[in-house]
ROTOR-5228 format. One record per residue (C-alpha): residue in one letter; y, x, z. Coordinates in Angstrom, 1 decimal. Layout:
% residues N
+------+--------+--------+--------+
| rest |  north |   east |     up |
+------+--------+--------+--------+
|    A |      Y |      X |      Z |
...
+------+--------+--------+--------+
//
This chain:
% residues 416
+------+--------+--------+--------+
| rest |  north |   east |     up |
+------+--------+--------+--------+
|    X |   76.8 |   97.6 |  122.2 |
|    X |   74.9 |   95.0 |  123.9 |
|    X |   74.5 |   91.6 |  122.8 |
|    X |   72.1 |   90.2 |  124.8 |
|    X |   73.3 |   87.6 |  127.3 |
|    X |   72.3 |   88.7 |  131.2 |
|    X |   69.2 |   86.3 |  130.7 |
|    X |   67.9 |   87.4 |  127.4 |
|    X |   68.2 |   91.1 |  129.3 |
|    X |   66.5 |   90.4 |  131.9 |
|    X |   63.3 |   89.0 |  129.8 |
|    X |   63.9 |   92.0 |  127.5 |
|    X |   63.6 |   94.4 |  131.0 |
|    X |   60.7 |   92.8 |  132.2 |
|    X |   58.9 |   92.7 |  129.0 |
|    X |   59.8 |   96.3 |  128.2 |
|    X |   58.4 |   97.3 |  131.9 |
|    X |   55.2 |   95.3 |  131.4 |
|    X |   54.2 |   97.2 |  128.6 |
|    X |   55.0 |  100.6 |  129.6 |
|    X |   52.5 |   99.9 |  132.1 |
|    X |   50.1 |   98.7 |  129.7 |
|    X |   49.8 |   94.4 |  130.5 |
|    X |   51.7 |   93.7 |  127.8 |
|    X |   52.3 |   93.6 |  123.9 |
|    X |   48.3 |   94.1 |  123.9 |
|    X |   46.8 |   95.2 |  120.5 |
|    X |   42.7 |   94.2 |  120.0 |
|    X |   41.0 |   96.6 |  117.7 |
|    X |   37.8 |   94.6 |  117.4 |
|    X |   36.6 |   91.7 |  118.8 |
|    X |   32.7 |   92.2 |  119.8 |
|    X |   30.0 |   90.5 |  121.7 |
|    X |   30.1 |   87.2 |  120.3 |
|    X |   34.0 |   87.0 |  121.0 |
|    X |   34.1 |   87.6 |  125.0 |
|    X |   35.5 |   91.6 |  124.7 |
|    X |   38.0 |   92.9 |  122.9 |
|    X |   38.2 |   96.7 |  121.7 |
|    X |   41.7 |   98.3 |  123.0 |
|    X |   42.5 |  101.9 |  122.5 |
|    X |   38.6 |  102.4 |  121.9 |
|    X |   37.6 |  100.7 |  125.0 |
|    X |   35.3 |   97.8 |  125.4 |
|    X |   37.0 |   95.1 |  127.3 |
|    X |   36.0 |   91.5 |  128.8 |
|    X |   39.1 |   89.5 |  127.7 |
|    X |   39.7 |   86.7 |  129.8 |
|    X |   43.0 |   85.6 |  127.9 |
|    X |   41.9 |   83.7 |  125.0 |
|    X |   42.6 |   79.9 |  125.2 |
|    X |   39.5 |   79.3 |  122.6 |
|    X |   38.0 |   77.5 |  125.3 |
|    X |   35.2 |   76.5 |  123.5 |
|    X |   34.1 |   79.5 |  122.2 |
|    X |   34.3 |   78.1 |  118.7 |
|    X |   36.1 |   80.6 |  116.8 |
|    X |   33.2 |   82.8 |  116.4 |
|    X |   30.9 |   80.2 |  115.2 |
|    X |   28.9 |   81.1 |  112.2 |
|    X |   29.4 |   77.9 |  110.3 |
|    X |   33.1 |   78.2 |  111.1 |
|    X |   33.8 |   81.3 |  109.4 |
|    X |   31.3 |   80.5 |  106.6 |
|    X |   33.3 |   77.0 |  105.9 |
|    X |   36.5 |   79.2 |  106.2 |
|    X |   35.5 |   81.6 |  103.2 |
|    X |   34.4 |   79.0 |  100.6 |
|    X |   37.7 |   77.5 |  101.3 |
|    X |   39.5 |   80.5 |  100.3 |
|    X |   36.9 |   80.8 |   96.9 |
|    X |   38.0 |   77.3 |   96.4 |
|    X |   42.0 |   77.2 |   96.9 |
|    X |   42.8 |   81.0 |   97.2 |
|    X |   44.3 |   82.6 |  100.7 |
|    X |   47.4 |   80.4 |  100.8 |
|    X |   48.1 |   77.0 |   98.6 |
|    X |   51.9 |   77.5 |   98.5 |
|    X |   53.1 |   74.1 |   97.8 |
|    X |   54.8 |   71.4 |  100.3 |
|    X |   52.5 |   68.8 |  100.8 |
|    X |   54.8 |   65.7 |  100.2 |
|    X |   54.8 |   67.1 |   96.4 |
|    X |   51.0 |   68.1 |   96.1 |
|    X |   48.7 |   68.6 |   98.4 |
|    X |   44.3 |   69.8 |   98.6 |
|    X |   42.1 |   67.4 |   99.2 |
|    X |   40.2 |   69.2 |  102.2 |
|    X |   43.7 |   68.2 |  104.4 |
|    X |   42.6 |   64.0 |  103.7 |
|    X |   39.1 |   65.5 |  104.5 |
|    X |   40.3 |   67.1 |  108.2 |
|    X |   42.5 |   64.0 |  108.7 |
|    X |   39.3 |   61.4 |  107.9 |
|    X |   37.1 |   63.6 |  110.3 |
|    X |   40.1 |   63.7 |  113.3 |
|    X |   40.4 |   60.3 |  112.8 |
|    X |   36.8 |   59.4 |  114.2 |
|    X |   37.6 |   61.5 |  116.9 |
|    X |   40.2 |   59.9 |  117.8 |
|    X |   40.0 |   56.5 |  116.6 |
|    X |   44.0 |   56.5 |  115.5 |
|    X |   45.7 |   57.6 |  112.3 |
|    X |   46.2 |   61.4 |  112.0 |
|    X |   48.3 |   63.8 |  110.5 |
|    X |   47.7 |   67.1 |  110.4 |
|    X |   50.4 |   70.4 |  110.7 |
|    X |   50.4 |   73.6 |  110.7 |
|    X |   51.5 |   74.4 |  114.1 |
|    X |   52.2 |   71.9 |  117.5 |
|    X |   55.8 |   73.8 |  117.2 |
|    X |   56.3 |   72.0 |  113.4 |
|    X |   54.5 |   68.7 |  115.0 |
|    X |   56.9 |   68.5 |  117.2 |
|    X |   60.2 |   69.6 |  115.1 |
|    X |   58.7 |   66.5 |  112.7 |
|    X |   58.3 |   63.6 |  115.4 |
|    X |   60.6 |   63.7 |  117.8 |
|    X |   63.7 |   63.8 |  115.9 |
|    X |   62.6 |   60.6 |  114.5 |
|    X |   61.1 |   58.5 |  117.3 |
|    X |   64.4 |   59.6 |  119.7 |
|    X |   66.9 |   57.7 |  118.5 |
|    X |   70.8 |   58.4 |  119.4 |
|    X |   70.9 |   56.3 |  121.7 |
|    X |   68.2 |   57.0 |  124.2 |
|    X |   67.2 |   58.7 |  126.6 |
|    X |   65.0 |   62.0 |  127.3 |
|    X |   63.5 |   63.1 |  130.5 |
|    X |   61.4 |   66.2 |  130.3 |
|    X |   59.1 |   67.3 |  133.1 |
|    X |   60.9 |   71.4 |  134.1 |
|    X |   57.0 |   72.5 |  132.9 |
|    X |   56.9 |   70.8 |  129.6 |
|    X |   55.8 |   73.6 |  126.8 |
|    X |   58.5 |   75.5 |  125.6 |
|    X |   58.2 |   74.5 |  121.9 |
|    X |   58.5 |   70.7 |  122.9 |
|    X |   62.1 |   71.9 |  125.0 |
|    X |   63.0 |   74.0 |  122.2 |
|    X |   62.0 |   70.7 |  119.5 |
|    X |   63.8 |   68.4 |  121.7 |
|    X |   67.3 |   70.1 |  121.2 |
|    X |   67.5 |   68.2 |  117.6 |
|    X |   67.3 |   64.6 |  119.3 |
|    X |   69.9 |   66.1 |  121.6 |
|    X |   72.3 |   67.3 |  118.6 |
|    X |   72.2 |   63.7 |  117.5 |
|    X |   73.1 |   62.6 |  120.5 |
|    X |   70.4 |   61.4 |  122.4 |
|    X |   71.1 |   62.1 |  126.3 |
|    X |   68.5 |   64.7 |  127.9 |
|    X |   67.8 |   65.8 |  131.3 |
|    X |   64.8 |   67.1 |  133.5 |
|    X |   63.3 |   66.3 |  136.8 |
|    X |   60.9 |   68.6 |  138.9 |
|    X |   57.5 |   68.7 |  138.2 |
|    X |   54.9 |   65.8 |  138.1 |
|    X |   57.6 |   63.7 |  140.5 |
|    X |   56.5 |   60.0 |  139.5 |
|    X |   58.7 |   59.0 |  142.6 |
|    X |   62.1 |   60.9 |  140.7 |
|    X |   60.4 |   59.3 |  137.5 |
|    X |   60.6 |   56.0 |  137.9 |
|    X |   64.1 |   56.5 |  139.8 |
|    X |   65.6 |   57.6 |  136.6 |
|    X |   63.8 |   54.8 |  134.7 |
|    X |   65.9 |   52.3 |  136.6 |
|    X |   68.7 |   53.8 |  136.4 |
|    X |   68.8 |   54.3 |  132.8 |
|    X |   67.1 |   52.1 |  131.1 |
|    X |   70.2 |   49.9 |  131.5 |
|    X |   72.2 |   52.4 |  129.1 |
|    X |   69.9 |   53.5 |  126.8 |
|    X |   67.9 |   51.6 |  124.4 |
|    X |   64.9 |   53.8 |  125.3 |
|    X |   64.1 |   56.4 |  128.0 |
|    X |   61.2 |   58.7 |  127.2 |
|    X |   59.3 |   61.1 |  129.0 |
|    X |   57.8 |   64.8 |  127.7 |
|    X |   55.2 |   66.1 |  129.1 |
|    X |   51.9 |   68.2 |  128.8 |
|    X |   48.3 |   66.6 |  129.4 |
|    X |   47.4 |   70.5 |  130.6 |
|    X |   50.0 |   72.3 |  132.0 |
|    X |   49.7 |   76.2 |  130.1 |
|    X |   50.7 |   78.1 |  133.0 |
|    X |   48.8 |   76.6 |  136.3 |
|    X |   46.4 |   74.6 |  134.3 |
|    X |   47.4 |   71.5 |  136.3 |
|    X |   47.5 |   68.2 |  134.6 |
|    X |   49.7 |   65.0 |  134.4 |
|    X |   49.2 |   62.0 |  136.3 |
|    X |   48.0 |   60.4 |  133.4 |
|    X |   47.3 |   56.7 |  135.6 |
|    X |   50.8 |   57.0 |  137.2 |
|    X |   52.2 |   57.1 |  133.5 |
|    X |   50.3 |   54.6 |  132.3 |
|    X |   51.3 |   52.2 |  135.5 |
|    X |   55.3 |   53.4 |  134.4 |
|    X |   54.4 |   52.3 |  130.5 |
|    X |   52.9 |   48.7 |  131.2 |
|    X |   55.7 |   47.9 |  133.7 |
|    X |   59.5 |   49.5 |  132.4 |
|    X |   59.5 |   47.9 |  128.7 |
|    X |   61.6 |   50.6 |  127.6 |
|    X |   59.8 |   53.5 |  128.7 |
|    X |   57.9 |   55.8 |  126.0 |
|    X |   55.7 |   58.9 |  126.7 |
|    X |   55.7 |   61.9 |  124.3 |
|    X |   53.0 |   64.5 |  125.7 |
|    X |   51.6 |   67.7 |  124.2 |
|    X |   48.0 |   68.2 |  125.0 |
|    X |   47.4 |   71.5 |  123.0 |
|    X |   45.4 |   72.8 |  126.3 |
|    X |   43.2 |   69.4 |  126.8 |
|    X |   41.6 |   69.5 |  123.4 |
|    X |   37.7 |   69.8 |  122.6 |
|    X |   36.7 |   70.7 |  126.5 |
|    X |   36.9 |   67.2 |  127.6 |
|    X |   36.9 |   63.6 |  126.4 |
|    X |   34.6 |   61.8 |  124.3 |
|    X |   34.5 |   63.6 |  121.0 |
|    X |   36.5 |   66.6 |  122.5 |
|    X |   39.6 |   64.2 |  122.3 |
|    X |   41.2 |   65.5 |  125.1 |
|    X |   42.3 |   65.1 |  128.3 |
|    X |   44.8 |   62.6 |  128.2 |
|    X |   42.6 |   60.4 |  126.0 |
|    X |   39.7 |   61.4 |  128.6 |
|    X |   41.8 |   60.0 |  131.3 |
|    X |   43.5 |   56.6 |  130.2 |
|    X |   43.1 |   54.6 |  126.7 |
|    X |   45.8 |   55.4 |  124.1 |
|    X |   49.3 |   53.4 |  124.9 |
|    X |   51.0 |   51.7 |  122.4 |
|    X |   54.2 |   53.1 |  123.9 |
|    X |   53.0 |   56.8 |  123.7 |
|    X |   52.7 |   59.7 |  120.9 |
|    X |   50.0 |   62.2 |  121.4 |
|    X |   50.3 |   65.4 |  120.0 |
|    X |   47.6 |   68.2 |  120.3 |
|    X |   46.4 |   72.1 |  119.0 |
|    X |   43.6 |   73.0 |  116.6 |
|    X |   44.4 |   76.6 |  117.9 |
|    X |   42.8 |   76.4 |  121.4 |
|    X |   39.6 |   74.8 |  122.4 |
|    X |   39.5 |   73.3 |  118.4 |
|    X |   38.7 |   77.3 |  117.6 |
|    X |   40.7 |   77.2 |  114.0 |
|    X |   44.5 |   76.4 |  114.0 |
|    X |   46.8 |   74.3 |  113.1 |
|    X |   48.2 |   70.7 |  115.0 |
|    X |   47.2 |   67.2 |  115.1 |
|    X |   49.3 |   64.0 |  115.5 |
|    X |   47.8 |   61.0 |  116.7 |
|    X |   50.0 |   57.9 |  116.1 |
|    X |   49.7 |   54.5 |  116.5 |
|    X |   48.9 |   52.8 |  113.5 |
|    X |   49.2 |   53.8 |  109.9 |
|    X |   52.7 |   53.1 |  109.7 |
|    X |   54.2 |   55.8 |  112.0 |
|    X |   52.0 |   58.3 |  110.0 |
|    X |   53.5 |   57.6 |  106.6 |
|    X |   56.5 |   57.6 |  108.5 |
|    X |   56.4 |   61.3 |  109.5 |
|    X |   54.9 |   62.1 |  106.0 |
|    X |   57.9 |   60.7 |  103.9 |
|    X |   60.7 |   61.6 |  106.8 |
|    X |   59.2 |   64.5 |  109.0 |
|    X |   61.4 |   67.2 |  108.3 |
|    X |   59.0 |   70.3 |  109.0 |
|    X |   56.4 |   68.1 |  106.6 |
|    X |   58.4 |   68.1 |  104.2 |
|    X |   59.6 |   71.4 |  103.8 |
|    X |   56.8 |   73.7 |  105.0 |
|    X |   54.0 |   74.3 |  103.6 |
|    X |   50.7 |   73.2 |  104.7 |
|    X |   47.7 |   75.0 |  106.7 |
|    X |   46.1 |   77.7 |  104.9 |
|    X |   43.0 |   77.2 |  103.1 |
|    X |   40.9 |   79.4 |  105.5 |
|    X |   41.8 |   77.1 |  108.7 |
|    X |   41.6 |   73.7 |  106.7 |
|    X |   37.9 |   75.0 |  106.1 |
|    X |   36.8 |   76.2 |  109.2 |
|    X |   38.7 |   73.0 |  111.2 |
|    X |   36.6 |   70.4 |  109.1 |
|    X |   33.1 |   72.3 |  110.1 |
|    X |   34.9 |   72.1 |  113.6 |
|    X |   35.2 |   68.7 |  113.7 |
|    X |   32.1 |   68.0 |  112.2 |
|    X |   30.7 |   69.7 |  115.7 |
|    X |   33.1 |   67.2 |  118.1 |
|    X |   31.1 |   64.6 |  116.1 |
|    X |   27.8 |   65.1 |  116.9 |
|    X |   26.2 |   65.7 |  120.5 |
|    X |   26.3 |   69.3 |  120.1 |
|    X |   29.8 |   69.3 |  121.6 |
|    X |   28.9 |   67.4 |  125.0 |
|    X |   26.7 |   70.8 |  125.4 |
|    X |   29.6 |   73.0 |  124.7 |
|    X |   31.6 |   70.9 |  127.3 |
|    X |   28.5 |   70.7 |  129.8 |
|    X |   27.9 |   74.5 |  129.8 |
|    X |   31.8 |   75.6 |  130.1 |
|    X |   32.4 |   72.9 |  133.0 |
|    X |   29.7 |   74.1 |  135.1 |
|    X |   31.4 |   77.6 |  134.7 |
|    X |   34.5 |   76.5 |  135.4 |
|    X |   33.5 |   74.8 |  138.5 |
|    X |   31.5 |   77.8 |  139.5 |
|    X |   34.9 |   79.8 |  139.3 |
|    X |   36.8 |   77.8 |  140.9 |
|    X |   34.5 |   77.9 |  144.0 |
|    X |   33.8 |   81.4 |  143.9 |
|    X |   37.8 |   82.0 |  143.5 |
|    X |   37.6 |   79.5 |  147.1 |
|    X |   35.0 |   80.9 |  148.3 |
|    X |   36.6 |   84.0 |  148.7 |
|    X |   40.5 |   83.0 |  149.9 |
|    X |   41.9 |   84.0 |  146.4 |
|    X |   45.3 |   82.3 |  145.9 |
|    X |   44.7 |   79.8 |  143.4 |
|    X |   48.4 |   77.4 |  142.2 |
|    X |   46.1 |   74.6 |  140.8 |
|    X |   43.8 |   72.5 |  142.1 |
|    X |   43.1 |   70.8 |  138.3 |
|    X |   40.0 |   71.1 |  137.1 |
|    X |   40.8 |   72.8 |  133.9 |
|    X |   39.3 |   76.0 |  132.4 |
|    X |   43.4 |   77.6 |  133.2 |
|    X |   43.3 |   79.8 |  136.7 |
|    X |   46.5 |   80.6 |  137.8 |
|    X |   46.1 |   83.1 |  141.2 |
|    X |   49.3 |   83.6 |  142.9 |
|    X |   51.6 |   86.7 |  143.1 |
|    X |   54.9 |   86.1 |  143.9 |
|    X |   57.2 |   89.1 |  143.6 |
|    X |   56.9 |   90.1 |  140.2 |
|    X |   56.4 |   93.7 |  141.0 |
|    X |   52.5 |   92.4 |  143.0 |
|    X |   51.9 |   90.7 |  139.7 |
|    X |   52.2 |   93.2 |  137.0 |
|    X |   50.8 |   95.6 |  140.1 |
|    X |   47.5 |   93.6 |  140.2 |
|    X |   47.3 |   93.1 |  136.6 |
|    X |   47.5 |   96.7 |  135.7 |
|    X |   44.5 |   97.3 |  137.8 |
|    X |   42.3 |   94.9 |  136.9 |
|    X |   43.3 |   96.1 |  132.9 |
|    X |   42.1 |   99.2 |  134.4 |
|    X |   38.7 |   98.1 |  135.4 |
|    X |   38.6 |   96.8 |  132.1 |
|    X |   39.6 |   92.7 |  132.1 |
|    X |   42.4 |   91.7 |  130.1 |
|    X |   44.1 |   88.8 |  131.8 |
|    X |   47.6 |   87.6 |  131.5 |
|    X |   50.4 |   88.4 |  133.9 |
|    X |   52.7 |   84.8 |  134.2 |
|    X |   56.4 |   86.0 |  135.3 |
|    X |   59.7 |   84.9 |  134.3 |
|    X |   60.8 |   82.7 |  132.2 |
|    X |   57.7 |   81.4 |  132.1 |
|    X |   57.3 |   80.9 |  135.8 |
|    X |   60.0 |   81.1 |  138.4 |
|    X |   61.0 |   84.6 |  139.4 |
|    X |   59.2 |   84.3 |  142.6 |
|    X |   56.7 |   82.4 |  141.1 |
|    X |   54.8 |   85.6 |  139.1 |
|    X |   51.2 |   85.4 |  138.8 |
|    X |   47.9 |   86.1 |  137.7 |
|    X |   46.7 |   83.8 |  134.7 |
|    X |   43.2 |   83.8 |  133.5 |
|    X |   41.0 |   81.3 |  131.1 |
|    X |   37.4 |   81.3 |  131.5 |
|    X |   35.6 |   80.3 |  128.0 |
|    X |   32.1 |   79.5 |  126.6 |
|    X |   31.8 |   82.9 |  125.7 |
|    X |   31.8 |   84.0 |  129.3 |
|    X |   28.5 |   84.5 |  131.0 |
|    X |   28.4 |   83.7 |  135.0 |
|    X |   28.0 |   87.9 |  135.3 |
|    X |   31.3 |   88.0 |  133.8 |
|    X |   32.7 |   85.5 |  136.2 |
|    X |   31.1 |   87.4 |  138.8 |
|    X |   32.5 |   90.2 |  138.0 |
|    X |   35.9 |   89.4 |  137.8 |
|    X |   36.4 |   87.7 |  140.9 |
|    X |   34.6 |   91.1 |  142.3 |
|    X |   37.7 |   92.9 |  140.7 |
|    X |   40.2 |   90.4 |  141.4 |
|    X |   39.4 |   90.8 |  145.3 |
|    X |   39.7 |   94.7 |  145.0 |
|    X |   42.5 |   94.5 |  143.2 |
|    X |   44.5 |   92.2 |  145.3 |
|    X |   43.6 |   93.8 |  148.8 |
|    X |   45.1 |   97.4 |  147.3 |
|    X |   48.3 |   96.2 |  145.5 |
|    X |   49.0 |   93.4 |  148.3 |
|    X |   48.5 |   96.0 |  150.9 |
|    X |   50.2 |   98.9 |  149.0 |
|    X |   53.5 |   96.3 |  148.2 |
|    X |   53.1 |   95.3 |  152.3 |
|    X |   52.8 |   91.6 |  150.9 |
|    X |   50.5 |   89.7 |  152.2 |
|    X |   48.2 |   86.2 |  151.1 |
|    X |   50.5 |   84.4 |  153.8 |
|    X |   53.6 |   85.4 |  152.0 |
|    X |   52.1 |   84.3 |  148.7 |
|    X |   51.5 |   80.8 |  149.9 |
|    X |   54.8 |   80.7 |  151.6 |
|    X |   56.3 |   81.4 |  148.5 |
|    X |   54.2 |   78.5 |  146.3 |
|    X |   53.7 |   76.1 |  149.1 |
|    X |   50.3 |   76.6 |  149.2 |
+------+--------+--------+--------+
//
């Protein structure tokens, strides 16, 4: 019998197509050439879906700081931290802490970050509005605040103008009205209107912004502190979460909080803090040698180098009439599709000529909204780059041509 609901089947289907044509459910053998191809099925492959932005993963001091951790503490220290903790977590925290001149706390994942924070900064009376795009873990967090009876809807998109409509009209039943976001967006690599929010914070008293910027760590801002920190100062009014997974190059999740206070506030109350256990040894290690790197001038280099590829993307992708969603200058390329059947079309080919890049299709996206999604890296070389868009073009003149869908349809479809 089947007991999955009509939407949970349709996922399942599309999944289940996906990987019988071979885009999906990927396995890496090997990863080679200082971390830019993966080994699947025997088969050297450029890989341009890792979100390790800054190529960091790989680094030789990294890995070395990783395995003394593991001499020192074992694989796993397999105690809650609110009983006892290791001292390299105070070590990570003091280091985050100069990068982002707040009070830190680290987690294991953003997923646990948020399950700790935003149960207790929503109260039951207020008020949630969460952008349709905010990450998936932040919705899926959020449905705790709900179950205590905060009220929560969602507007379209980065709409300030339905923003601050909903402002007014709640902030005169609810004793707060917060907004979730993302300072990257994962799926188009757009950004939020960081200046717009700000202008929102300093002028509704009761507004509060809660934003995930897992995809805006370590490739800009000063010390690698992020986008939304690269944009606007910290608000008083706002909590900032962020990944160690992506451009950080280790793992884990970091909360930056206002003052001292509001961190020994999640550590004595935050429920996933309490009753998890901490990061493993390994990724403690390897994330203090990390942020050793953010604090010195080595990582404006890093940052220098992957810009200039990014940019050179992006105009090559121009250059040639690709379909690209966002106009954001983040390393996330999103090329448009459409009809899901173009998308898992084009990425099948371009697996075949040996890039692994990630097809976007529902729920993720829309279900007219499928597409290409592809994250260029330090690892990358501009012959890569090259390369790729070399394959992308081939690839999208067969399968657009083959599925009698053309660019013009495409654009139609994303208002292009």
């Amino acid at each position: 019998m089947n007991m999955l609901t009509s939407h949970f089947q349709q996922i399942y289907n599309n999944v289940e197509y996906a990987k019988t044509l071979g885009i999906a459910h990927i396995v890496a053998e090997d990863v080679i050439h200082e971390g830019k191809m993966v080994a699947v099925k025997g088969r050297n492959m450029l890989n341009f879906s890792s979100c390790s932005y800054m190529g960091l993963e790989t680094d030789e001091r990294l890995k070395q700081a990783a395995k003394a951790a593991i001499d020192q503490y074992g694989v796993a220290f397999s105690s809650s931290r609110a009983y006892l903790g290791i001292g390299i977590l105070d070590e990570l925290e003091k280091h985050l802490e100069q990068v982002y001149d707040h009070p830190t706390l680290v987690m294991p994942s953003t997923t646990m970050a948020h399950l700790s924070v935003l149960p207790l900064v929503i109260g039951s009376k207020d008020a949630v509005i969460l952008d349709h795009q905010v990450h998936s873990s932040v919705q899926f967090s959020i449905k705790i605040a709900s179950s205590n009876g905060a009220y929560v809807e969602s507007i379209r998109h980065n709409r300030m103008d339905y923003l601050e409509n909903r402002i007014k009209k709640l902030q005169g039943e609810y004793e707060k009205v917060w907004y979730l976001a993302d300072g990257v967006y994962s799926m188009y690599g757009d950004t939020a209107p960081m200046s717009d929010l700000h202008w929102l914070l300093d002028n509704y008293e009761n507004f509060h912004l809660y934003i995930d910027d897992a995809h805006g760590m370590s490739w800009t801002g000063e010390n690698g502190s992020g986008y939304v920190l690269s944009s606007e100062p910290y608000h008083d009014k706002m909590v900032l979460v962020t990944s160690l997974y992506k451009g950080f190059g280790t793992g884990g999740a970091a909360i930056i909080c206002r003052d001292r206070h509001i961190k020994q506030l999640i550590k004595d109350c935050g429920g996933t803090f309490i009753f998890s256990g901490p990061m493993h040894p390994a990724t403690i290690g390897a994330a203090i040698e990390s942020a050793k790197i953010h604090l010195s001038p080595e990582i404006n280099n890093i940052q220098a180098d992957l810009n200039a590829k990014m940019n050179y993307f992006r105009h090559k992708i121009n250059e040639n009439g690709l379909p690209l969603v966002s106009k954001g200058d983040t390393p996330i390329f999103y090329l448009a599709a459409g009809k899901l059947e173009v998308g898992y079309s084009i990425c099948k080919m371009l697996i075949e000529k040996g890039f692994v890049v990630n097809v976007a299709a529902y729920p993720s996206v829309p279900t007219n909204n499928t597409g290409v999604r592809m994250m260029v890296n330090a690892h990358h070389s501009y012959e890569d780059l090259d390369a790729l868009i070399e394959a992308l073009l081939d690839s999208y003149s067969v399968v657009t041509e083959k599925q009698n869908f053309n660019f013009s349809a495409i654009q139609k479809v994303f208002k292009l």
